[in-house]
Steps between C-alpha positions, in 0.01 A plus 500: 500500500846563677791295380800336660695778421263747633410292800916483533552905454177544780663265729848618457420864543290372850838350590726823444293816553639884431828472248854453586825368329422182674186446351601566143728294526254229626255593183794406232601146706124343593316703239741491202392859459685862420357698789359748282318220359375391801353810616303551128364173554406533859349837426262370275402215696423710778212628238338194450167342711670192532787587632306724761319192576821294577603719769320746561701687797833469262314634160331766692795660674669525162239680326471674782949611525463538109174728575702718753800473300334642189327780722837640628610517141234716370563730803848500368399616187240723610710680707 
């Protein structure tokens, strides 16, 4: 079951998509969170059922960045 605080970081990141100073800054004044924070949290929320289930189109498009992110890093490596 999703919390207030996970319902906030879901709706918050639907608000401010992609990362910029702006945003960060936004995370530590309505969140009360150190962006790096942030981004730990919202990466494992983006794991959970539940969360998929509260948006779907938001949850899905960042597993699927985080998918393509993780690909170009192993081709990185690999390379």
């Amino acid at each position: 079951m999703l919390t207030d605080l996970d319902r906030a970081l879901l709706d918050f990141e639907a608000r401010w998509p992609g990362h910029a100073g702006a945003k960060e800054e936004a995370v530590r004044t309505e969140l009360d969170l150190a962006p790096a924070r942030y981004y730990q949290m919202l990466g494992r929320l983006i794991d959970r059922e539940d969360a998929l289930a509260h948006d779907p189109l938001l949850v899905g498009g960042l597993r699927r960045a985080r998918d393509r992110r993780r690909v170009e890093r192993m081709r990185r490596v690999g390379a």
